[in-house]
N, C-alpha and C positions, 0 to 999 in steps of 0.2 A: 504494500500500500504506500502511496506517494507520500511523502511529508509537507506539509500546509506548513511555511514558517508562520501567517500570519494567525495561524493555531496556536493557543498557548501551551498547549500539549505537544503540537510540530517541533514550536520554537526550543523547550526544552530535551526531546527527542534529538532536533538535531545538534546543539550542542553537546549533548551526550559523545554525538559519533563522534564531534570536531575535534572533543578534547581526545578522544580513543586513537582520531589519524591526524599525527604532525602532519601528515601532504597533503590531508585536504585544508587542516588549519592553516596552510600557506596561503593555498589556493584564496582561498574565501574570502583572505584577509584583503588583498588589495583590491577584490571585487567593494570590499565595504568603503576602502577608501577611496575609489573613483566614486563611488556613490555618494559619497562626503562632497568631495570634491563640486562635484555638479553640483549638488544641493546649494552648497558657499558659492558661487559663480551665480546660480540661477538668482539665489536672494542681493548678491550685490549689483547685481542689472536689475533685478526689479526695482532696489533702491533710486541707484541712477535713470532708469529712465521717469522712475515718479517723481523725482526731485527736481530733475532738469524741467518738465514739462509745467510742473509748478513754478519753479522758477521763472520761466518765461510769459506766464499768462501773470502772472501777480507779483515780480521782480524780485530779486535774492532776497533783499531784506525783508519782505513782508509774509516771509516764510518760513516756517519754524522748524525745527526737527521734528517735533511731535507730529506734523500735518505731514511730512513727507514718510513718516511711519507708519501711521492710519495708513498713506495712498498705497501705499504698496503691502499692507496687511500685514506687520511687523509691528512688533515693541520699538518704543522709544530705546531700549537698552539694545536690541540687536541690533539698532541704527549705529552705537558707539561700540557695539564688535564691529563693525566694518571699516568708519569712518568715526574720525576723531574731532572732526567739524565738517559744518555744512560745505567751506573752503575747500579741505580735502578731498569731499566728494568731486566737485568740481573738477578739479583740476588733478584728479588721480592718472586721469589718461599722462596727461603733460609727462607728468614726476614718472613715467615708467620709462622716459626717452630719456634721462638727465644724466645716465653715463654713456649712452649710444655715440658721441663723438669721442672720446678718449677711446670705448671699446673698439670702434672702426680705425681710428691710428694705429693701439696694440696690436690686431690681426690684420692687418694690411699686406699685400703681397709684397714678397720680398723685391726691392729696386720702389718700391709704389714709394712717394713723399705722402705726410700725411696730409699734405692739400689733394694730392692727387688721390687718393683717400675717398676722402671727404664729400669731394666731387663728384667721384663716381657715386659713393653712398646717395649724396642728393638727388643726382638727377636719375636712379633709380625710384627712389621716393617720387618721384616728377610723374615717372612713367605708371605706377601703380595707384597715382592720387593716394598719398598718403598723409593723412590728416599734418602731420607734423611736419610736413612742406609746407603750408598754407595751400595746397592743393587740391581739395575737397570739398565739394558742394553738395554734399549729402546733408538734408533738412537738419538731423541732429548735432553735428558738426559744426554747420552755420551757426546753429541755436547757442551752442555753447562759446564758441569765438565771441559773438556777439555780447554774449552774458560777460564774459570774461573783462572784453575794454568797455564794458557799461557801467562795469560796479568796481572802486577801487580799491576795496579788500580783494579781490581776484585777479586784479590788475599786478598789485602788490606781490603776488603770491608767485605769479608766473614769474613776473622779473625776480624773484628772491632763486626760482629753480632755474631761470636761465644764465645767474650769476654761479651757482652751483658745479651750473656745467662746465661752465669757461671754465672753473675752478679747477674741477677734475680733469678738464684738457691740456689744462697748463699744467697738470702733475705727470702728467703723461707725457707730454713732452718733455721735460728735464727741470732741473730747479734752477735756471738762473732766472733774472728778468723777463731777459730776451723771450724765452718760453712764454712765461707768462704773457708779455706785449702780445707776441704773434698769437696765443688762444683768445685772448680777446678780441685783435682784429678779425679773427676767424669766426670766432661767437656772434662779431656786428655784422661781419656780411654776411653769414645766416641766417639771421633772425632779418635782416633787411628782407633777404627775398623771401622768407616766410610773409611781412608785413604787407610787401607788395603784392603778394598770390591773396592772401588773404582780403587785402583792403577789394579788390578788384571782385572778389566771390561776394564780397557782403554789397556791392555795389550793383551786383544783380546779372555780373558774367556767370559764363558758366565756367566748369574746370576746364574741357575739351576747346573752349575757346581762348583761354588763356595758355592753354599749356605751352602752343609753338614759343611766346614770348616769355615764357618762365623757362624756358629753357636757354633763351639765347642768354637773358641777363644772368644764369647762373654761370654761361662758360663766360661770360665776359665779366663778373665777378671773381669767380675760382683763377681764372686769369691776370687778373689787376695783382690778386692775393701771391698767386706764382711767381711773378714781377719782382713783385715787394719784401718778399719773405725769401 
């Protein structure tokens, strides 16, 4: 007869066997933790996108934790197991890109400089509209750029990880100044054609119409950089 876990009689039957076979106790185990998994991803996108959608109909401030809790059918306390402020939420996507330039210099192919790097990295990101080009015109995307230079606690928060990054690039490339100089101008002509791609999407282009020109200004950026450095 088959075993029902969600028998209480199953449930204890089949732990019986689990603990009787180490192989299936292997087995099962990382079945529970992709299950884990999913379950923590499903509840942190349900957060985000209740939060962002409120945010946008009734503006960051005038939106609580509690309301973004209720929206998404969660405690107020599962909202701070995921996020540690309303801020955070926001801008969680941003903060997962904030060593992605250092990590593209350290693995760069060998003879590649890490402009040339860099470069390639971006205009990769160009070619696949990747949010963190400024190259995405996908409704939710929009929504939160916008949110972002509308409210300057988020404002704040972006430049605090994009100063992060520089930070980390400039450890990556070595400890003198010079290092540090060159991640920064590297970090401003980044984020310049991030702001360009961006300003031109909230302006009402589309990505596929900006792209041919996001692409020249990035070789003719990474260019100047090549020059210079």
């Amino acid at each position: 007869m088959a075993l029902n876990p969600r028998d209480a009689d199953g449930r204890r039957e089949l732990l019986r066997e689990v603990l009787a076979d180490p192989a299936r106790a292997a087995a099962i185990a990382p079945m529970r933790e992709t299950l884990r998994e999913r379950k923590k991803a499903q509840t942190r996108s349900a957060l985000w996108n209740a939060a962002i959608e409120l945010f946008v109909e009734h503006g960051f401030d005038n939106v609580s934790v509690a309301q973004i809790a209720a929206a998404a059918d969660v405690s107020k306390m599962t909202f701070f197991n995921y996020y540690p402020s309303k801020e955070d939420l926001v801008v969680g996507p941003m903060s997962e890109h904030i060593s992605e330039p250092a990590l593209i210099v350290r693995t760069r192919a060998p003879g590649a400089s890490p402009v040339d790097a860099l470069h390639r990295h971006f205009l990769e990101g160009l070619a696949r509209r990747d949010p963190n080009t400024g190259l995405c015109d996908k409704p939710n995307v929009l929504a939160v750029l916008q949110l972002i230079f509308s409210t300057p606690s988020l404002t704040q928060r972006a430049l605090a990880m994009l100063a992060e990054s520089a930070n980390e690039l400039a450890a990556e490339l070595g400890p003198d100044f010079r290092h540090r100089a060159a991640a920064s101008m590297i970090a401003g002509v980044r984020n310049a054609l991030v702001m360009e791609n961006t300003n031109r999407l909230l302006a009402g282009e589309s990505a596929d119409a900006v792209y041919p020109s996001a692409v020249a200004n990035a070789d003719e950026a990474f260019a100047l950089l090549r020059s210079g450095l």
